[in-house]
C-alpha positions as a Python dict, from the first residue, in 0.01 Angstrom:
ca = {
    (1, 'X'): (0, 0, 0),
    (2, 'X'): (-248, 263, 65),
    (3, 'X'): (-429, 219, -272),
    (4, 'X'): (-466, -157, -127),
    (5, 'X'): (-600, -76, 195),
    (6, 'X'): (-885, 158, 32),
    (7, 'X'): (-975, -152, -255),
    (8, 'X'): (-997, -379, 22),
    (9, 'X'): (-1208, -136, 228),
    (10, 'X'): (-1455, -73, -110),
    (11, 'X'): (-1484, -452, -123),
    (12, 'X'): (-1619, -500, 241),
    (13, 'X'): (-1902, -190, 220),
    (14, 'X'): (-2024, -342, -118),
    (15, 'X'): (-1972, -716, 54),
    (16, 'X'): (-1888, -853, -278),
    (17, 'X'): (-1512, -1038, -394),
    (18, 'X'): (-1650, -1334, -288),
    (19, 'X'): (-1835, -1259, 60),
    (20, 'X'): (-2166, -1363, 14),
    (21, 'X'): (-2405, -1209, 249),
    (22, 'X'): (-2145, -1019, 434),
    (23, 'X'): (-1836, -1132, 655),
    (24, 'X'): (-1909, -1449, 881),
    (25, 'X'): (-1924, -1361, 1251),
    (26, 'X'): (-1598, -1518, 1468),
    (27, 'X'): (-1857, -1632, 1720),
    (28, 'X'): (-2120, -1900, 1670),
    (29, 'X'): (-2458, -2017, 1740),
    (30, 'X'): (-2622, -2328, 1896),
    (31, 'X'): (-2939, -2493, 1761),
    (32, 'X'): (-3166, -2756, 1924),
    (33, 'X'): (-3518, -2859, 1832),
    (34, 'X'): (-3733, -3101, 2051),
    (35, 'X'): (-4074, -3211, 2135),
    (36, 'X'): (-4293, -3231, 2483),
    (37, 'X'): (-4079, -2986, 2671),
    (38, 'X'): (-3749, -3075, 2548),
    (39, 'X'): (-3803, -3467, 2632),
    (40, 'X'): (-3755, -3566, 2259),
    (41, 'X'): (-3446, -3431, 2074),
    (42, 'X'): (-3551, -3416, 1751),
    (43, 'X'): (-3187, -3247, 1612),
    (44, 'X'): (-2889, -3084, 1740),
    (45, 'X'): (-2633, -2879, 1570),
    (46, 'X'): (-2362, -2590, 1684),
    (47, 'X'): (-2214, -2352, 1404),
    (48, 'X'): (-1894, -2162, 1434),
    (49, 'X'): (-1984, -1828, 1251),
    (50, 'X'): (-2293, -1690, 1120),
    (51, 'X'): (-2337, -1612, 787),
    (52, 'X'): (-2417, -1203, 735),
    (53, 'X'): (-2762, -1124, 853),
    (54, 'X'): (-2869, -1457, 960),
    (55, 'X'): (-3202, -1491, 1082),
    (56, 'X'): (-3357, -1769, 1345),
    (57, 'X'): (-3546, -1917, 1030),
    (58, 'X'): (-3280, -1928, 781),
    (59, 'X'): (-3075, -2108, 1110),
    (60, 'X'): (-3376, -2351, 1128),
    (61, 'X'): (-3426, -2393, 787),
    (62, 'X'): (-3010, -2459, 708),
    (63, 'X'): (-3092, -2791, 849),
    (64, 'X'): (-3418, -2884, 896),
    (65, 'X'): (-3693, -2910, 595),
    (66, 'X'): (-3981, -2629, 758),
    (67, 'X'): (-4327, -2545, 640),
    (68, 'X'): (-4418, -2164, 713),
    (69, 'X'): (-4744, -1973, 753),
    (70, 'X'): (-4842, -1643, 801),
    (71, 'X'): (-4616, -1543, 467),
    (72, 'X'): (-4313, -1721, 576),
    (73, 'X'): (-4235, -1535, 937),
    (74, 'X'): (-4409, -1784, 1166),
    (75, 'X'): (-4342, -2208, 1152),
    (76, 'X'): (-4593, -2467, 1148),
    (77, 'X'): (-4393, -2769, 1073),
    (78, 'X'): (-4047, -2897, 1121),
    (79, 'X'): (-3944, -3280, 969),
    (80, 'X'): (-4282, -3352, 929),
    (81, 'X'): (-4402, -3260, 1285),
    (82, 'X'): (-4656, -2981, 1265),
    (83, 'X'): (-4824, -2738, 1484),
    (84, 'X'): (-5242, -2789, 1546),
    (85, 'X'): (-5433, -3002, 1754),
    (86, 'X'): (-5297, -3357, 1953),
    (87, 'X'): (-5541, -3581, 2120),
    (88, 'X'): (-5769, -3261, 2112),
    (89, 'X'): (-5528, -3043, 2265),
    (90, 'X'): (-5309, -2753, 2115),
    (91, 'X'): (-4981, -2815, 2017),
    (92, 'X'): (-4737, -2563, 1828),
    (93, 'X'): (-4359, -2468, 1768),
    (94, 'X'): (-4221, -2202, 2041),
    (95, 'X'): (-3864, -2105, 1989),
    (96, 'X'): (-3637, -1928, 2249),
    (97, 'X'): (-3322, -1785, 2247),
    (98, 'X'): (-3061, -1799, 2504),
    (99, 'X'): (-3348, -1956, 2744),
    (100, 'X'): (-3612, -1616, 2650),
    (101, 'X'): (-3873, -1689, 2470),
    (102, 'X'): (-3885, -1507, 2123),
    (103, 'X'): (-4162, -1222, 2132),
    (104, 'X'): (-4109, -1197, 1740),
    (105, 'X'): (-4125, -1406, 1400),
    (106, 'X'): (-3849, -1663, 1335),
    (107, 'X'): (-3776, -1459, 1010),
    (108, 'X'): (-3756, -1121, 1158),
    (109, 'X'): (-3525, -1213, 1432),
    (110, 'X'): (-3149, -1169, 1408),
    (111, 'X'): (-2922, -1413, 1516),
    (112, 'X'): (-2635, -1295, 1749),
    (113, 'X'): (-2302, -1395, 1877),
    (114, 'X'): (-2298, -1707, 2089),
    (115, 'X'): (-2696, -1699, 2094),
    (116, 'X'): (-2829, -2059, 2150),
    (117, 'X'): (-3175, -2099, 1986),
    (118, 'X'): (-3408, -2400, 2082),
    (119, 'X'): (-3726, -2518, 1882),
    (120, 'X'): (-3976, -2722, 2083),
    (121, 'X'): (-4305, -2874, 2020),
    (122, 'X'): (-4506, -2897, 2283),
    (123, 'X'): (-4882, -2877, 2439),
    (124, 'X'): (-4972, -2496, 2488),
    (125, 'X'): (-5325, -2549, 2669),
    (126, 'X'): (-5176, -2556, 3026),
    (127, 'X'): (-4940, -2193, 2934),
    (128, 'X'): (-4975, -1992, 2658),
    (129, 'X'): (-4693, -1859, 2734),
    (130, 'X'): (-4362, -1985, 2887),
    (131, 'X'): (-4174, -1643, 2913),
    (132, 'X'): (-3812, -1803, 3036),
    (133, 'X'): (-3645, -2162, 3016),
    (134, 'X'): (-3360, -2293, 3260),
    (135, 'X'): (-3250, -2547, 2946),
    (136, 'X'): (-2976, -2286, 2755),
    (137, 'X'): (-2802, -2227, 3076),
    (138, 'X'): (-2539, -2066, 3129),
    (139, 'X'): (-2763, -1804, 2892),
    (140, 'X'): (-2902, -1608, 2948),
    (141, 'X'): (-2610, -1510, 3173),
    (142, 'X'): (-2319, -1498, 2922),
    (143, 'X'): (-2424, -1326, 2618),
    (144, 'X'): (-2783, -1171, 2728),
    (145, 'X'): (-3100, -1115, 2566),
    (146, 'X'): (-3040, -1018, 2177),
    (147, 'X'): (-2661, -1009, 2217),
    (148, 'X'): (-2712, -736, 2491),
    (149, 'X'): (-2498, -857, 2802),
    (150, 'X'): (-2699, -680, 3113),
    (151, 'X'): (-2646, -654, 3493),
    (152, 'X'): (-2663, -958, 3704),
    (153, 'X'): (-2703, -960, 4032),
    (154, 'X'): (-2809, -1266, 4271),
    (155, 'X'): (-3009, -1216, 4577),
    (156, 'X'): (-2979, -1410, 4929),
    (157, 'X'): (-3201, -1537, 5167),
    (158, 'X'): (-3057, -1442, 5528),
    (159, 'X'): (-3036, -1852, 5572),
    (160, 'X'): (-2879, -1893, 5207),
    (161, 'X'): (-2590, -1714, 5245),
    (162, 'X'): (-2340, -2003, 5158),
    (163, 'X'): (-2555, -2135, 4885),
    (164, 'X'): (-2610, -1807, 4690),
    (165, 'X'): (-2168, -1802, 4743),
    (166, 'X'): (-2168, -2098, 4538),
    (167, 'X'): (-2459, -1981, 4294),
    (168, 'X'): (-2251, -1706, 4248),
    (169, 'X'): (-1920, -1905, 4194),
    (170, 'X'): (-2111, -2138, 3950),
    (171, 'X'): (-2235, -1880, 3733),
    (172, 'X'): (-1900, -1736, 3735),
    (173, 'X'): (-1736, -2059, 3652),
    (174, 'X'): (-1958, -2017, 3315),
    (175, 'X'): (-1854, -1719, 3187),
    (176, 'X'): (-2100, -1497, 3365),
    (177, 'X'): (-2007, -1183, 3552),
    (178, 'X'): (-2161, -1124, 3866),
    (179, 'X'): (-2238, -784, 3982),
    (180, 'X'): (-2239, -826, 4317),
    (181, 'X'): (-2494, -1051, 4612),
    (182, 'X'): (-2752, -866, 4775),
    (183, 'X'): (-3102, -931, 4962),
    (184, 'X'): (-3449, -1050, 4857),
    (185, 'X'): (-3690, -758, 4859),
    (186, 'X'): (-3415, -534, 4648),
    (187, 'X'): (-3609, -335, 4440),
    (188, 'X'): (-3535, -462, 4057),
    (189, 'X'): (-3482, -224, 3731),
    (190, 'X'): (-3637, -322, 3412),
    (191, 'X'): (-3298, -438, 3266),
    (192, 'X'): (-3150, -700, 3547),
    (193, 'X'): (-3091, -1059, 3569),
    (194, 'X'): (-3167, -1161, 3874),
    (195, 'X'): (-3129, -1518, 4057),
    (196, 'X'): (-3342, -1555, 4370),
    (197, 'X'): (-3179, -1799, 4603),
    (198, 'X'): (-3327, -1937, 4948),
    (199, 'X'): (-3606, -2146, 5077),
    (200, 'X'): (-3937, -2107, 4894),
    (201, 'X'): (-4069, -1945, 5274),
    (202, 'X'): (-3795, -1657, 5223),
    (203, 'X'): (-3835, -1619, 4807),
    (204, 'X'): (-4201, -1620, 4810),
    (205, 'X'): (-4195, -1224, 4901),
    (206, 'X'): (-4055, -1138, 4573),
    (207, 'X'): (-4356, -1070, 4305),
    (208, 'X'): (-4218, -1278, 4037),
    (209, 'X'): (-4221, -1588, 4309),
    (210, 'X'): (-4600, -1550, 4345),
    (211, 'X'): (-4651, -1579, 4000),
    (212, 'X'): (-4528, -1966, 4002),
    (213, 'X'): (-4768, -1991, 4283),
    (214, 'X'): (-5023, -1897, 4029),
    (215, 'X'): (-4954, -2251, 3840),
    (216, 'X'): (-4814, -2221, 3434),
    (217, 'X'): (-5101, -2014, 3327),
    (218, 'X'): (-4918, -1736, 3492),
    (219, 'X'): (-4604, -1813, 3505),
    (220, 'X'): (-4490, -2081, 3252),
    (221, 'X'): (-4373, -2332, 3553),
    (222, 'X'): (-4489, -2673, 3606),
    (223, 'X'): (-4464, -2658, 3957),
    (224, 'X'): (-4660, -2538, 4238),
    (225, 'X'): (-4516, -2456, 4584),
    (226, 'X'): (-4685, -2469, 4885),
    (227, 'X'): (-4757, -2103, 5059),
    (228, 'X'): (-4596, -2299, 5394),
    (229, 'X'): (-4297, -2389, 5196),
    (230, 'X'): (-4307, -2766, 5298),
    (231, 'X'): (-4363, -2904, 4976),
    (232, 'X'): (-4355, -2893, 4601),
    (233, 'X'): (-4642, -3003, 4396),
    (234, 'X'): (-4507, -3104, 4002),
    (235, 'X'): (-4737, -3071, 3723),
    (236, 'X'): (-4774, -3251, 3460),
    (237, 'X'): (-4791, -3096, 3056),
    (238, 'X'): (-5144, -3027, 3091),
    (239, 'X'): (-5096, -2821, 3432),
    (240, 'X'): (-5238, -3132, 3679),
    (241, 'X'): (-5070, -3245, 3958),
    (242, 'X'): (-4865, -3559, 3899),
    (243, 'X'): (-4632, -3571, 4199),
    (244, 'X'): (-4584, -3373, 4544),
    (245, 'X'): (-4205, -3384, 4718),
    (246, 'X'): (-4153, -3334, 5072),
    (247, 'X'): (-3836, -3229, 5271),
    (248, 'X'): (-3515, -3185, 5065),
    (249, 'X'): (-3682, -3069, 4738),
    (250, 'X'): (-3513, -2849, 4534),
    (251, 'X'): (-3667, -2636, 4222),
    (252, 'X'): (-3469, -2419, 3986),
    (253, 'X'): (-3683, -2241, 3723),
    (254, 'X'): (-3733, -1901, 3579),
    (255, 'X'): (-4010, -1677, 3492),
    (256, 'X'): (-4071, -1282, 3393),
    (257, 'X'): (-4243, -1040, 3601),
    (258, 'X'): (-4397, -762, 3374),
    (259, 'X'): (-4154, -546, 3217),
    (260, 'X'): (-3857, -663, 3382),
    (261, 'X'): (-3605, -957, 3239),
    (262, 'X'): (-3610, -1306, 3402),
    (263, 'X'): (-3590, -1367, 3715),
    (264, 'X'): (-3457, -1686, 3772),
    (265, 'X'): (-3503, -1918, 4124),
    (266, 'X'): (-3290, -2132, 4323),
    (267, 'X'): (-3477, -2243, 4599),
    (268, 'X'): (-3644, -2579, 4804),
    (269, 'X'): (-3844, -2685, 5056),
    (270, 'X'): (-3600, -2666, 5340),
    (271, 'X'): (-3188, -2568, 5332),
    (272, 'X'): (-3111, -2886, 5216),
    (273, 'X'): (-3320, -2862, 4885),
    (274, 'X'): (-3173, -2515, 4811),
    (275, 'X'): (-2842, -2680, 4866),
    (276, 'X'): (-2933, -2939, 4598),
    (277, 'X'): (-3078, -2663, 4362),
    (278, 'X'): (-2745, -2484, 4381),
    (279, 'X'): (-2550, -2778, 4283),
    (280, 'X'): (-2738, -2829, 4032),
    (281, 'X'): (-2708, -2499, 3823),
    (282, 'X'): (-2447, -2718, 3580),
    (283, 'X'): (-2499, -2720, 3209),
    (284, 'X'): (-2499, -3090, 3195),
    (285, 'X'): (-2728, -3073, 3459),
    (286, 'X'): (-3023, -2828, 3315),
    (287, 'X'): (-2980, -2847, 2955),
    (288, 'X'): (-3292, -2920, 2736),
    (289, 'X'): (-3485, -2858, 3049),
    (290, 'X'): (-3754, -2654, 3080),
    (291, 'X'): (-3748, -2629, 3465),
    (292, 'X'): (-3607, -2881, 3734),
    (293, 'X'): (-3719, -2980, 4052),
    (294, 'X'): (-3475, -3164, 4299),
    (295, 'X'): (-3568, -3526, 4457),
    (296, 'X'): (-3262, -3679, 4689),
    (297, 'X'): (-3041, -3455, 4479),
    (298, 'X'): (-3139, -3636, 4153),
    (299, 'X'): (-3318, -3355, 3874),
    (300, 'X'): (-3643, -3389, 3797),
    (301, 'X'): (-3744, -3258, 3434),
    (302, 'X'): (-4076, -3024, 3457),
    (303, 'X'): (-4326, -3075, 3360),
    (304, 'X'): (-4387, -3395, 3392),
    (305, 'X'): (-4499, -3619, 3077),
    (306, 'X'): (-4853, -3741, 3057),
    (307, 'X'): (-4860, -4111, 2992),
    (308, 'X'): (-5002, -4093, 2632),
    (309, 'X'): (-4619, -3841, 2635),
    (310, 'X'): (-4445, -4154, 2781),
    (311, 'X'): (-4601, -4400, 2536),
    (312, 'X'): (-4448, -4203, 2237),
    (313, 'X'): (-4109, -4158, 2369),
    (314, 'X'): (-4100, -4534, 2430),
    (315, 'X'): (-4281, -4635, 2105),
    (316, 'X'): (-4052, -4343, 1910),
    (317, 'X'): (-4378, -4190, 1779),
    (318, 'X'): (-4402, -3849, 1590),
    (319, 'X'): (-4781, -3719, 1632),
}
């Protein structure tokens, strides 16, 4: 029985008898890819293991047909849609994983446990960079940047008190685990998750909230609150203004502040837009969105499309 055990043991460390790669992973993966900020679902697929020392590109490449540059690390086109210029403007492939986006080549990039990878094509001329998406919720709560599960901890406006309960609850409900509420203005370590919750009047103090003040060149949201508070101005892919709400608008988005991981916001115009931000932190609710704003409770996907965006979705166009 022993002389078993130790054949059996040789036959893993050389992953041969049949293996492959190596020994599939008991936990799977998620993959989405999409154009104009997640508007367009271009494919969809969810995988119950991953083979030994899967990468993001061989994911992508499993079951899509992708054209590479750069020596085969970095994609320029996936089912015929390629990265370059649109109607004079830059468009590209950005990938993020559990809801970060990837700071390294698809091809160097290990895949991980339960990470959920999205592919989207969009317009980069309004934000270079868009550091964190609200669209893999519940990640990056549940299994954390690269497979790394870190400390979460949600902080309260002193008028939000009830809302950030149910923030909490919610995130819970997903398979998070919450380490604890606390106030805005708590100084934040480099490795936290934190989820701001409160009017934009009370979460503007944090550093990371001015940033989204700054419009998506900073901060990689399509929205712009108002210093007051009293309204929230929605952009459109090219960073103008499209739309402004009023009273009882609602905004849940996420953005990085330097070093630290993302800080994520739950916030409105008034109470009864942070109320509606908070109900909204539901998968079904955020997925394949890049940010959402809240108009009588109903989401709003950000950014906005231009019309030449709308045309294509209607006419089922692939520039």
């Amino acid at each position: 029985m022993k002389r078993v055990a130790v054949l059996v043991a040789l036959c893993l460390v050389v992953a041969g008898c049949g293996l492959g790669a190596g020994e599939p992973t008991p936990a799977g993966t998620e993959l989405t890819v999409s154009r104009n900020f997640g508007a367009d679902e271009l494919g969809h697929d969810t995988s119950k293991t991953i083979p030994g020392g899967e990468t993001v590109m061989r994911q992508l490449q499993r079951q899509f047909t992708v054209e590479t540059r750069y020596g085969g690390g970095f994609v320029q086109e996936i089912d015929g849609v390629a990265g370059g210029r649109r109607s004079g403007r830059p468009v590209d492939w950005f990938y993020y994983v559990n809801g970060i986006e990837a700071s390294e080549g698809a091809a160097s990039r290990k895949l991980e446990p339960g990470d959920r990878v999205w592919w989207d094509h969009h317009d980069w001329g309004a934000a270079m960079r868009i550091p964190a998406v609200v669209g893999s919720y519940p990640e990056p709560f549940v299994s954390g940047p690269a497979g790394k599960k870190i400390p979460i901890r949600v902080e309260c406006a002193t008028s939000a008190r009830e809302q950030c309960r149910e923030v909490r609850e919610r995130l819970e409900d997903a398979g998070a685990k919450v380490g604890g509420i606390g106030t805005l203005g708590t100084r934040a370590g480099p490795e936290v998750l934190r989820v701001l919750v409160g009017t934009w009047s009370e979460v503007r103090v944090d550093p990371a909230a001015r940033r989204i003040e700054a419009g998506p060149k900073v901060s990689g949201v399509f929205a712009r609150p108002a210093g007051s508070g009293r309204s929230l101005e929605l952009l459109d892919s090219r960073g103008r203004p499209a739309r402004t709400l009023g009273a009882g608008a609602g905004l849940v988005a996420a953005t990085q502040f330097v070093d630290q991981q993302p800080t994520w916001f739950v916030t409105g115009t008034d109470e009864i837009g942070v109320s509606s931000a908070a109900a909204a932190l539901v998968e079904a609710r955020l997925k394949d969105h890049f940010a959402v704003a809240l108009e009588n409770g109903r989401e709003v996907p950000l950014p906005l499309p231009t019309p030449a965006e709308v045309e294509d979705a209607v006419s089922g166009t692939r520039p």
